[in-house]
N, C-alpha and C positions, 0 to 999 in steps of 0.2 A: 839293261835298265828298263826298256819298255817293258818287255815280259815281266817285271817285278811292278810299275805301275800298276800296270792292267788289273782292269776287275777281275774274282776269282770264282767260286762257285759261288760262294757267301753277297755277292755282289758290290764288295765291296773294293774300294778305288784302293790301289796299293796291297791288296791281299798278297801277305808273306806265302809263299812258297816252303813247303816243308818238306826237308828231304836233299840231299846232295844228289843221292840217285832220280830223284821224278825232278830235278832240276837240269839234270843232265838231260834227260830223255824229251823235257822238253827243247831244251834249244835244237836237241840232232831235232826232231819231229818240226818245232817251227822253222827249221831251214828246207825240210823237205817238203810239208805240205801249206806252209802258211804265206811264205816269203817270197817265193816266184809268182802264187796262183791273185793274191792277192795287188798286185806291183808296189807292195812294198821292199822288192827289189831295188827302188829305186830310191827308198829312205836308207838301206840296210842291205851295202851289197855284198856279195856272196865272200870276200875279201873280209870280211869284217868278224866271218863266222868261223866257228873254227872246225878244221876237218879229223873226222870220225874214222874209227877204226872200230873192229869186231874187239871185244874182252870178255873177262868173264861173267859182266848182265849185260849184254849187248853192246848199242853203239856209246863209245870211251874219248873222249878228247881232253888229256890234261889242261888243254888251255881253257877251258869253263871253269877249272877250279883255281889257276892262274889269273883269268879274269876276277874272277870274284875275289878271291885275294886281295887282289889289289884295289876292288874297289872299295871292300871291307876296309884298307889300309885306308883311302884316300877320305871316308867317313860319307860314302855315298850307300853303302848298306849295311844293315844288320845284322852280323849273325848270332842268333841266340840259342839253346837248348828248345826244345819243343815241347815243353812242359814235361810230365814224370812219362818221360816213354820206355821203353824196355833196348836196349841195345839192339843194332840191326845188322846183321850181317852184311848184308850188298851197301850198306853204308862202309861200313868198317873196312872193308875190303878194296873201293874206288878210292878211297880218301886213300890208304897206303900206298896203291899204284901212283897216285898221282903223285905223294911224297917220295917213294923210290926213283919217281921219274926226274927227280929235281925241285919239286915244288917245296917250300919251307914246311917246315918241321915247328909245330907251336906248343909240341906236350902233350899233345892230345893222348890217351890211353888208345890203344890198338884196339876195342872197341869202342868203335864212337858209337854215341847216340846221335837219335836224330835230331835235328837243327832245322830254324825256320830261319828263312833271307826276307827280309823287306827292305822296303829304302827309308833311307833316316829323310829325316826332315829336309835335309841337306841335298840327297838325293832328289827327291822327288820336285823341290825346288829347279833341278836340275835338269829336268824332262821335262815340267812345267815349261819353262823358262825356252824350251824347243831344241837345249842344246843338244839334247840327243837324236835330234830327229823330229819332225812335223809330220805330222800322221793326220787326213781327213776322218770324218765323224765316222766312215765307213770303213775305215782301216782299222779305228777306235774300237767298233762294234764287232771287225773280225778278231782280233786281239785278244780283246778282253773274252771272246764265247768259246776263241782258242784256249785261255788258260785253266777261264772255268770248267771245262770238257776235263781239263790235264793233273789241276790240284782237287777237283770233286770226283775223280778215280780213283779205287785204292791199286799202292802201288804194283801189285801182280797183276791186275789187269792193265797198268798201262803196260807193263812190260809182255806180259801176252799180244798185247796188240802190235809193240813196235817190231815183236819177234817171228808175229804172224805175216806183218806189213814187209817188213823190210828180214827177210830170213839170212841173207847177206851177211847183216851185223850181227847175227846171233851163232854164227857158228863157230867164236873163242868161247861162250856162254856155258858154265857150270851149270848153271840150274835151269837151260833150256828144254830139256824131256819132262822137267818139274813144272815149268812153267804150260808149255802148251799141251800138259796132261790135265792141267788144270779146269779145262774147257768144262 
């Protein structure tokens, strides 16, 4: 929920996240370079994150889309269509692992399009309000320059990057020789 507050590239407070995949890629990237370095470890501990494994675009944790599930259930975010986008493979593809893995089934077509997450009203009320966490001005400022950096990339370069950074999580990766040919 902080990640989805946080200002975006646009600079704007709450900028929706677009994408299931650059949504994924950030929480694995904010648990690895944001979370310890920063001691927001101690807002957000490592318990709370949930743990990665290699798939076929890199690091994979059903429980980000279990998260979000639920919080889309409880009316803490939104997920909507991301205006006329063309269908995406690495979306279409993480969304069904996560569904084979146990996560609910909503109808969606086996190609999904892309989707933007923000927080409802209701949300952000809810981060406001500190229950997710109390974050200083200087937590605030890494946050938000961490998201901007994450939703102002297009997504084959974050994924170049996470697969450059972290080579570990990229070796279940279909499109990894695609990806870091890309260079």
């Amino acid at each position: 929920m902080l990640l989805l507050y946080a200002k975006g590239h646009a600079g704007q407070q709450a900028e929706p996240v677009r994408g299931r995949t650059r949504l994924m890629k950030m929480v694995f990237l904010f648990d690895k370079e944001v979370r310890g370095k920063f001691n927001l470890d101690k807002v957000i501990p490592k318990k709370a994150l949930p743990d990665f494994s290699p798939y076929d675009f890199g690091p994979f944790s059903s429980r980000v889309f279990s998260d979000l599930e639920f919080l889309v259930e409880l009316g803490f975010v939104d997920q909507r269509p991301a205006g006329d986008t063309e269908p995406l493979l690495e979306e279409s593809i993480e969304y069904e692992y996560w569904q084979a893995a146990g996560g609910q089934s909503d109808g969606r077509p086996s190609l999904a399009r892309e989707e933007e997450f923000a927080l409802t009203k209701l949300g952000r009320q809810f981060v406001e309000g500190g229950r997710a966490g109390v974050l200083s001005d200087n937590q605030w400022k890494t946050l938000d320059d961490f998201k901007a950096r994450c939703t102002g990339t297009p997504l084959r370069s974050l994924l170049r990057y996470v697969y450059a950074k972290y080579p570990q999580m990229a070796t279940a990766s279909t499109i990894r020789s695609e990806i870091l040919a890309d260079r």
